[in-house]
VEXKOL-218361 format. One record per residue (C-alpha): residue number from 1; chain; x, y, z. Coordinates in pm, 1 decimal. Each point is the difference from the previous one (the first is absolute). Example, Ala and Ser with C-alpha at 12.3 -4.5 7.8 and 13.67 -1.06 7.14 Angstrom:
// residues 2
resi; chain; xx; yy; zz
1; A; 1230.0; -450.0; 780.0
2; A; 137.0; 344.0; -66.0
//
This chain:
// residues 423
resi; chain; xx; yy; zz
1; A; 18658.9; 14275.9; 13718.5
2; A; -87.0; -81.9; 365.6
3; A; -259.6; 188.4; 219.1
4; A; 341.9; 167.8; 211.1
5; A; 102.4; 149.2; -359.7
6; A; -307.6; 260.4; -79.0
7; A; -61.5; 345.0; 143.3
8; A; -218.8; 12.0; 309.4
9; A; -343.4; 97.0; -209.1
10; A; 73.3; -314.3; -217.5
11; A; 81.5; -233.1; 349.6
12; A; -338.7; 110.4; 156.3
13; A; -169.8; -104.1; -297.3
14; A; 208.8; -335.7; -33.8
15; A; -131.6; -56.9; 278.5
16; A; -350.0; 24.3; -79.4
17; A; 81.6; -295.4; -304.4
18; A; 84.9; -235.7; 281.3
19; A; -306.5; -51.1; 80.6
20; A; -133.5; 29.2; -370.3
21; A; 192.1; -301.1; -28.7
22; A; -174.1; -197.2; 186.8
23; A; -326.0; -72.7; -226.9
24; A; 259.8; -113.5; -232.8
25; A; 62.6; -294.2; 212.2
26; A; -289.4; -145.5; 98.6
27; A; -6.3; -366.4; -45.0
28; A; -299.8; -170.0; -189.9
29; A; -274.9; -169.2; 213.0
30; A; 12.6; -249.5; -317.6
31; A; 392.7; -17.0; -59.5
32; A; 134.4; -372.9; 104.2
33; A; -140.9; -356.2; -129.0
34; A; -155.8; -186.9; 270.4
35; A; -191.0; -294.4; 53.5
36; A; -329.8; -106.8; 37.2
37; A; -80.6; -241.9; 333.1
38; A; -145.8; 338.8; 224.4
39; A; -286.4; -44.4; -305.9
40; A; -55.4; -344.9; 4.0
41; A; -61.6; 55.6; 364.4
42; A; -218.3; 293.7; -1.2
43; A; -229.3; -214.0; -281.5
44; A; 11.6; -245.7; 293.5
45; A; -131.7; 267.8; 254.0
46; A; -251.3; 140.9; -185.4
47; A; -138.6; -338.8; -97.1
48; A; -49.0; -107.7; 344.0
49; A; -216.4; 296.3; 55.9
50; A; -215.9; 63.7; -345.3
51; A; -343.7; -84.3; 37.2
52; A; 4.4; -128.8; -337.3
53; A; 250.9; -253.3; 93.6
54; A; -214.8; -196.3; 240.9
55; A; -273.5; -16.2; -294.7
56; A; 243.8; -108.4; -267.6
57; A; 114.8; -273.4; 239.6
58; A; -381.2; -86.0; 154.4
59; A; -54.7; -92.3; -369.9
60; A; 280.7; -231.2; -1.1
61; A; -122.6; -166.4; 323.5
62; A; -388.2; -32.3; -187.3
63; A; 177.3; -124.2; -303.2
64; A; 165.6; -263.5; 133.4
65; A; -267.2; -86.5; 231.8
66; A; -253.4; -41.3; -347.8
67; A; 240.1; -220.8; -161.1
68; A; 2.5; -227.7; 345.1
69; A; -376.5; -33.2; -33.5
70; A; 4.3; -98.5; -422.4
71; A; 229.6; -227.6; 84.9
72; A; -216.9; -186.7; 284.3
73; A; -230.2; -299.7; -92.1
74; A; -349.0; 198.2; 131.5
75; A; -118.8; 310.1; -223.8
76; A; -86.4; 118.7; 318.1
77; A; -39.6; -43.1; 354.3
78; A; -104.8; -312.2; 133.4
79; A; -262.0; -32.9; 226.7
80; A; -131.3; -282.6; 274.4
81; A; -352.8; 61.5; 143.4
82; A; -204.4; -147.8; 273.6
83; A; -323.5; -51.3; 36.8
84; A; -241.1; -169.6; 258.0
85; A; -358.3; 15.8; -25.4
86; A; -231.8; -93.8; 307.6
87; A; -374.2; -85.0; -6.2
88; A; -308.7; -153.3; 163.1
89; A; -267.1; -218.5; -117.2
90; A; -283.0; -28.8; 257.8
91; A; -242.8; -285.0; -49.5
92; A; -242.3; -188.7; 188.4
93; A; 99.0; -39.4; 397.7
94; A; 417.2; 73.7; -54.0
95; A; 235.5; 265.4; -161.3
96; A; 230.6; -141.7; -224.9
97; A; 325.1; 227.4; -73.5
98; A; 189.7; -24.6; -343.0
99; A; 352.1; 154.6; -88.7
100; A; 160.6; 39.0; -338.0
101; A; 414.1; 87.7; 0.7
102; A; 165.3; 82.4; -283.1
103; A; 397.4; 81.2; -88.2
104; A; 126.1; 141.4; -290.0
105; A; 324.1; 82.0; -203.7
106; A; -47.1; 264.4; -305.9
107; A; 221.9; 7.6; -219.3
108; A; 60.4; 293.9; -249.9
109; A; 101.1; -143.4; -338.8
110; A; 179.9; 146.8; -312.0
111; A; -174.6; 12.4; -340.8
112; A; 204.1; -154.2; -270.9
113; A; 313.3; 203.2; -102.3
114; A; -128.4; 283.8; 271.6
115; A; 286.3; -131.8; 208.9
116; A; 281.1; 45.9; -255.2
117; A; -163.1; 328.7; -143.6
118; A; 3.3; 171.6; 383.2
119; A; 381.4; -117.2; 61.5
120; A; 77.0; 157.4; -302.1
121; A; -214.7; 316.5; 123.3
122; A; 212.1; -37.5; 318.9
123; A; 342.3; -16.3; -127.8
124; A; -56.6; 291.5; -209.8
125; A; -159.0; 221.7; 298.0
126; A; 327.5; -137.8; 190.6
127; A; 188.3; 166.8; -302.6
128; A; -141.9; 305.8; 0.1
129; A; 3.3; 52.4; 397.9
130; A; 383.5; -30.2; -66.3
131; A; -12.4; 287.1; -265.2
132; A; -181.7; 162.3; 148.5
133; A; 225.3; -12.6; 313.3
134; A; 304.3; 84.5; -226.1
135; A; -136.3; 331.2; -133.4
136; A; -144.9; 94.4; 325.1
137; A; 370.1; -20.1; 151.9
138; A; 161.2; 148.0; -304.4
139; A; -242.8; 335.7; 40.4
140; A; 79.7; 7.0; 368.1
141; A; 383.8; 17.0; -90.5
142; A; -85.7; 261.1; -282.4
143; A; -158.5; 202.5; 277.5
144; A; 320.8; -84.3; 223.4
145; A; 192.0; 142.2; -310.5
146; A; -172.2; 321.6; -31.3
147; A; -1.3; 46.0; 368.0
148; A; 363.1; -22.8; -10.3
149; A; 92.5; 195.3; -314.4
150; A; -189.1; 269.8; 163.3
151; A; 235.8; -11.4; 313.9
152; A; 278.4; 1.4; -207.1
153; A; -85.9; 323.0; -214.3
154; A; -151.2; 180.3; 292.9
155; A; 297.8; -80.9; 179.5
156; A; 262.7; 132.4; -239.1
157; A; -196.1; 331.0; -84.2
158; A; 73.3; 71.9; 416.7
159; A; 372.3; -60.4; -5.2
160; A; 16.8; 254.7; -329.6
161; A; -230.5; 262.2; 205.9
162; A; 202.1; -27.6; 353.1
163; A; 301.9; 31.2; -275.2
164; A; -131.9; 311.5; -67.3
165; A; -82.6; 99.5; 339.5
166; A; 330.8; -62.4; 149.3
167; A; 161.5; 126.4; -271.9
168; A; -248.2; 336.0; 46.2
169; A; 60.6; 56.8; 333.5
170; A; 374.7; 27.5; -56.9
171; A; -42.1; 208.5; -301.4
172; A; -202.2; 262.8; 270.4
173; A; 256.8; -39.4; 244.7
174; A; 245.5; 93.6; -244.4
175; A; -217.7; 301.4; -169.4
176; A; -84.7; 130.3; 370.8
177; A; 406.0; 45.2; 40.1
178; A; 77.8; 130.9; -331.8
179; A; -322.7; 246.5; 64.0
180; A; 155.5; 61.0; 303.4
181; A; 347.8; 118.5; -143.9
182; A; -176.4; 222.9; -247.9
183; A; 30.3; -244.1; -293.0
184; A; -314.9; -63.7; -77.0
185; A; -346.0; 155.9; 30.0
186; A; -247.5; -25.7; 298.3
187; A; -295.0; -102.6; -296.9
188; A; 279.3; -346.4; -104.2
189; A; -39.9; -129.8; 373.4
190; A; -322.8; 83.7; -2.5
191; A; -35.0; -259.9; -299.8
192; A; 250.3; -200.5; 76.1
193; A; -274.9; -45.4; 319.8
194; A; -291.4; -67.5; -186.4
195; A; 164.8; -205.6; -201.5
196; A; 105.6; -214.8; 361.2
197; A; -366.5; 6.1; 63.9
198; A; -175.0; -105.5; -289.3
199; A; 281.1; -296.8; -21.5
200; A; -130.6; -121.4; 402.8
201; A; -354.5; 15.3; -92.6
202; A; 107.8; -220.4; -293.6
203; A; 168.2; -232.4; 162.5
204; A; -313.1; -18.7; 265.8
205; A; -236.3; -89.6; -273.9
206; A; 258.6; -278.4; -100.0
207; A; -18.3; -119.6; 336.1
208; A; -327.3; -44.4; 28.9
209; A; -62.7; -181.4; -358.3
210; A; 251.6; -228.7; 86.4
211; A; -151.2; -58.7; 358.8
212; A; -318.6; -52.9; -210.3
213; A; 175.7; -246.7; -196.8
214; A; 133.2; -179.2; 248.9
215; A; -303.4; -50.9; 216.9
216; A; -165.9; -130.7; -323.9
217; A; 319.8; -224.5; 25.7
218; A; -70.5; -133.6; 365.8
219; A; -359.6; -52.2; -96.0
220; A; 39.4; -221.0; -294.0
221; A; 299.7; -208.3; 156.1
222; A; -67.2; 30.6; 379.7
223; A; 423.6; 72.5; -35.7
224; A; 145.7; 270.1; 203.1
225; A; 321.0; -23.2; -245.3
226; A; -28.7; 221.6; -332.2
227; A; 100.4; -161.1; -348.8
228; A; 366.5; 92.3; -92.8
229; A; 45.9; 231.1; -298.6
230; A; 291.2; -259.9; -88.6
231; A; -187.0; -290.3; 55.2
232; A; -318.3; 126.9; -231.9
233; A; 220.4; 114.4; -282.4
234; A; 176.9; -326.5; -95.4
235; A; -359.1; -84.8; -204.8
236; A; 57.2; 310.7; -210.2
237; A; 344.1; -182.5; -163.4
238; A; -160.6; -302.9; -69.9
239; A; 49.8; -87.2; -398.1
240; A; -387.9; 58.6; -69.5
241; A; 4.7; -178.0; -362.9
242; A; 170.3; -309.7; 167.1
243; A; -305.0; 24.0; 223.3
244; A; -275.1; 38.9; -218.1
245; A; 163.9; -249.6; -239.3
246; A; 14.5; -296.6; 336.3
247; A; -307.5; 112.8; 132.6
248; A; -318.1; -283.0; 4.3
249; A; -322.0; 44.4; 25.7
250; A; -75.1; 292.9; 234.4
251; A; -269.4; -47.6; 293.5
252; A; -222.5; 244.7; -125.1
253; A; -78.5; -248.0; -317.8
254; A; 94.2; -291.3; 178.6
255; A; -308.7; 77.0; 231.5
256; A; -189.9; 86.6; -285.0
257; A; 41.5; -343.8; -164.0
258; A; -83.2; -162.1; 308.3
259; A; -318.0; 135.8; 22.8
260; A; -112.4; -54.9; -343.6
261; A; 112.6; -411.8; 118.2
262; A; -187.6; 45.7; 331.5
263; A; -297.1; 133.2; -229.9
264; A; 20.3; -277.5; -235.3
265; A; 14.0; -313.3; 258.6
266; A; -320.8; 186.3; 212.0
267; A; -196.6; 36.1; -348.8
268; A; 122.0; -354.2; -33.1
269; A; -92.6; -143.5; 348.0
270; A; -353.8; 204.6; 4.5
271; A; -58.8; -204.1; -370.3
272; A; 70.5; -360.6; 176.4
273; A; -201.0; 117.4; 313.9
274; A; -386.4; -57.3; 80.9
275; A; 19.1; 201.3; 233.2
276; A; -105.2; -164.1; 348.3
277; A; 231.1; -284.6; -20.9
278; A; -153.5; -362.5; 43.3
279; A; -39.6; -166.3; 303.9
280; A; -25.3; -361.0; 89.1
281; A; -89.4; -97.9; 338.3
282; A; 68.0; -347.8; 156.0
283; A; -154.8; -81.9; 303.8
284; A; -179.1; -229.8; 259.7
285; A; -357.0; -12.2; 122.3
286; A; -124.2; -188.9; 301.6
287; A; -400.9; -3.5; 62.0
288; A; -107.8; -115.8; 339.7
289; A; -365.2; -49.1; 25.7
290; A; -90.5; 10.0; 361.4
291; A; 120.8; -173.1; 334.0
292; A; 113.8; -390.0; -34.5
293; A; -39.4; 63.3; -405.4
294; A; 296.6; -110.8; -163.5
295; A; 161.2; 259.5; -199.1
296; A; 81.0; 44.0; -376.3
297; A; 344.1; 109.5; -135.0
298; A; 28.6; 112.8; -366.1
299; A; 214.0; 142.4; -263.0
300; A; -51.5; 355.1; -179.9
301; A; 173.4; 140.7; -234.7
302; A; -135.9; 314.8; -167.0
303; A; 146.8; 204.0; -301.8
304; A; -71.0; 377.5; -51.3
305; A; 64.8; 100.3; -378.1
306; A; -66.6; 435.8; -46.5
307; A; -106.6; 16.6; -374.2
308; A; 153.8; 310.8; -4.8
309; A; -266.4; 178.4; -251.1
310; A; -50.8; 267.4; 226.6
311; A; 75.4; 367.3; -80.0
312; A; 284.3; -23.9; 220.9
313; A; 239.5; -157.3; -162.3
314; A; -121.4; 187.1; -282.7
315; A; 120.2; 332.4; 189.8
316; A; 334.8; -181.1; 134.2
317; A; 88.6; -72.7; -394.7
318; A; -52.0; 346.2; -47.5
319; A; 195.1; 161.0; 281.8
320; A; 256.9; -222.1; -100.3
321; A; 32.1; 46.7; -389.8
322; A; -27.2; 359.3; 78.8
323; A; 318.3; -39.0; 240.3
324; A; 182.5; -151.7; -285.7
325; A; -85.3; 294.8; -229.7
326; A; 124.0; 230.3; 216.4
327; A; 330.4; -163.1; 87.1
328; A; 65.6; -74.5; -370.4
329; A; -63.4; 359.4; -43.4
330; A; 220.6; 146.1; 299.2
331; A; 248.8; -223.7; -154.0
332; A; 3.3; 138.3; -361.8
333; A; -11.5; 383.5; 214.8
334; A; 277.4; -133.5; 233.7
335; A; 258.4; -91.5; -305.5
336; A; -74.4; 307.3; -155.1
337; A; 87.4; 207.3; 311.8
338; A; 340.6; -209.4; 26.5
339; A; 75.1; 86.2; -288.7
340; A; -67.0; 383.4; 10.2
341; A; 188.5; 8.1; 356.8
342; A; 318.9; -204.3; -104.4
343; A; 10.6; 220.2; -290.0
344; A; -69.5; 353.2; 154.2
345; A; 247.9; -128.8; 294.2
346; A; 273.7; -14.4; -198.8
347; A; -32.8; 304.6; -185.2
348; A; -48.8; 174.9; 331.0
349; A; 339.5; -180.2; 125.1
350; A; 154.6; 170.5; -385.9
351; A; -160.9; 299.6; 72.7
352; A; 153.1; 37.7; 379.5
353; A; 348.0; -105.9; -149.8
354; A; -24.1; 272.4; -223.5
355; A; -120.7; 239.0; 227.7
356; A; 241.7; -87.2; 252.1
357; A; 286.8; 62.1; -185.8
358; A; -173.9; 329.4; -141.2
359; A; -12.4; 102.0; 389.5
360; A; 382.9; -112.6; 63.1
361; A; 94.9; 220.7; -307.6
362; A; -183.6; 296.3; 114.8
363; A; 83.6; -51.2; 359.5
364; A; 367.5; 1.3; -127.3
365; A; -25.5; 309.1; -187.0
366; A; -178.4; 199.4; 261.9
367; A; 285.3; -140.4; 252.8
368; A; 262.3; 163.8; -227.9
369; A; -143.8; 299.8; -77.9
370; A; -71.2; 15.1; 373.6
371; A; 389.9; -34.5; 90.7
372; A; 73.4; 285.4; -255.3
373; A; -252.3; 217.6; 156.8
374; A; 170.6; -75.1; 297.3
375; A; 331.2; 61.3; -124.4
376; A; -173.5; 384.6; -147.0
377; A; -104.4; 44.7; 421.2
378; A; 306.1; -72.2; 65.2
379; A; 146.9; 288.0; -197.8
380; A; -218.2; 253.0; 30.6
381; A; -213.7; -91.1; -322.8
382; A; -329.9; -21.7; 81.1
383; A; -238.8; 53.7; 323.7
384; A; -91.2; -220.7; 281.3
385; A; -369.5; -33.5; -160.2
386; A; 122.5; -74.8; -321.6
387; A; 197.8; -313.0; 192.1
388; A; -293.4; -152.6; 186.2
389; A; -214.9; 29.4; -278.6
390; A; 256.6; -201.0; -170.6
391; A; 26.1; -242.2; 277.4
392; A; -401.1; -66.6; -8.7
393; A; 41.1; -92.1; -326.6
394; A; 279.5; -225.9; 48.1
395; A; -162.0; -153.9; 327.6
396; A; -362.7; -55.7; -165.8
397; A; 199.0; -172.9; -255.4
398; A; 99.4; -205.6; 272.8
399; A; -307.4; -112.8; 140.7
400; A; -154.2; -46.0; -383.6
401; A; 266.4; -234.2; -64.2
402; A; -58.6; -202.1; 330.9
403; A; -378.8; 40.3; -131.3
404; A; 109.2; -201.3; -319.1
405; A; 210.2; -212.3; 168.7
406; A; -300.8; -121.4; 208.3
407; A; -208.6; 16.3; -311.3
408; A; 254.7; -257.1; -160.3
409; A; 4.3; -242.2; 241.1
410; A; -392.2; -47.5; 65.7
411; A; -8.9; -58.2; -353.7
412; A; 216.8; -294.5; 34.6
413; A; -214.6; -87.6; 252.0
414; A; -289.5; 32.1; -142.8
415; A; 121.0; -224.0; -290.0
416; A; 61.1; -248.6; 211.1
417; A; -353.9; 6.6; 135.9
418; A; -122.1; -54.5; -320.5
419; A; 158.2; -304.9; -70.0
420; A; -30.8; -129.2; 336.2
421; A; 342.7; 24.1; 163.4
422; A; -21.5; 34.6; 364.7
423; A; 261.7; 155.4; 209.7
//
């Protein structure tokens, strides 16, 4: 039966179901598969400007540099000096002037096996620089993540809330009339109103969250261009067990291992060390007694040996072993916490499924039952309150299930932080 075929009553009130028709067809903010580059490239914003960036990578640059030095012949430094002494000898009727030169190259030397033990200690500082620069970029693209997941949500909740205000203002429009014509009551436009104006002052507080959100957004990534809700989605249909099951060693123990290694080769270099390094010194000496005197070149070669029984090294052993302790320990913490995450990340990811589909079912029923209540408006059934209380009901159903659709997805994401996936 078409809209033409019902009494006039029935055709005003047809008309007011146009517009109820509308929530009905709001698309999803999280509907269609995408892909992931606008990610990738927002990681490669945000990494540019994090503070912690420039650290993580000034470690890799004083890494490197301490494996250039382990591997030089000199355990330090060395060192030419210069010196000149001038004097005077006065005797009898005539001064006579003597001066001693001397040149000299020291040379800092390695103890036995010191060498080997602080390129070891070097390589594995190298190692855990890199780690350490892995996990540093993998939290700034779980940040990036976040950031855009709450874009996405906040996003989707303001196209179901100016939904509702367009389709609000239309449902007025269409009360004031029938009011007008005597079909309804002055007290339904007067709801029908209120209802128009709570929906706007909704849909203002949406606006400014997602403004919120997407300053947040410019911060992190210095990018004027917001993440696509297509684009962010694609990670929530990854296979997750295929994942977890090709997944290696994430950079949150990787970094860990590494500085239990870094620990061991310092403990192990501060063992083969004295200390003050020894020095040997090879130079030459020329003594000039006076005027007309002739002069008298030597040899010297001195050698500098710390014994390294001072309390010092003492207190560099400790600082060290207690560095390894600690590292060992972080380590043992840091696989437990691995596992606790991959595990409570992938019941959170069954837990979203289920409530996700819980949310589709209800949002489902609520959308059929809201139809039939239309179809009762329609003929007369039921009251113009009765209707929008059912459509609040139907639209809040809405906005939970975009909720849970959100929900859903960060979970994914979230998995994938924890085994070290980036975008």
């Amino acid at each position: 039966m078409n809209r033409s075929s019902l009494p006039p009553r029935h055709r005003r009130r047809a008309g007011i179901l146009l517009a109820v028709g509308m929530l009905a067809t709001v698309p999803s903010a999280f509907a269609v598969e995408g892909r992931t580059p606008g990610l990738a490239r927002a990681v490669d914003a945000a990494w540019q400007r994090a503070a912690e960036a420039r650290r993580a990578e000034g470690e890799t640059v004083r890494a490197a540099t301490g494996r250039r030095i382990a591997r030089s012949f000199a355990a330090d430094e060395p060192a030419l000096s210069y010196t000149r002494t001038d004097g005077e000898w006065y005797g009898g009727s005539r001064a006579a002037e003597g001066r001693e030169t001397e040149v000299a190259l020291s040379w800092p030397l390695w103890m036995p096996g010191q060498r080997g033990a602080a390129l070891r200690a070097a390589r594995a500082d190298v190692g855990w620089a890199d780690a350490n620069l892995a996990l540093t970029r993998l939290e700034v693209a779980g940040k990036v993540r976040e950031a855009a997941w709450d874009i996405a949500v906040r996003q989707a909740e303001l196209e179901l809330v100016q939904a509702r205000v367009g389709f609000m203002k239309k449902l007025a429009e269409d009360v004031d009339r029938r009011v007008g014509a005597g079909d309804l009551a002055r007290s339904d436009a007067l709801a029908a109103r209120a209802d128009l104006l709570e929906a706007e002052a909704e849909r203002a507080d949406a606006q400014r969250g997602l403004r919120a959100a997407q300053a947040e957004w410019r911060v992190l990534t210095g990018l004027e261009e917001m993440p696509d809700a297509n684009e962010i989605e694609n990670e929530s249909h990854l296979d997750v067990d295929k994942l977890v099951a090709d997944a290696g060693t994430p950079p949150v123990l990787a970094a860990a291992e590494q500085a239990v290694q870094r620990a061991e080769g310092q403990l192990t270099a501060v063992r083969r060390s004295l200390g003050t390094p020894p020095e040997l010194a090879i130079g030459t000496k020329k003594e000039v007694p006076g005027p007309g005197l002739p002069g008298e070149n030597s040899l010297t070669v001195e050698l500098r040996v710390p014994l390294g029984l001072g309390a010092r090294r003492s207190q560099l052993r400790a600082q060290a072993q207690t560095e390894l302790d600690a590292s060992q320990a972080e380590l043992t913490l840091a696989r437990s916490r691995q596992a606790a995450a991959l595990e409570e990340s992938r019941l959170a990811i069954a837990l979203a499924d289920q409530q996700l589909d819980s949310e589709r079912q209800r949002t489902q029923l609520l959308g059929e039952r809201s139809r039939l209540m239309q179809r009762a408006f329609a003929a007369g059934e039921i009251d113009l309150a009765e209707l929008l209380r059912t459509l609040r009901t139907s639209t809040e159903a809405d906005a939970s299930l975009a909720r849970r659709h959100a929900e859903h997805g960060l979970a994914h994401a979230r998995l994938l932080q924890v085994i070290g996936m980036l975008p």
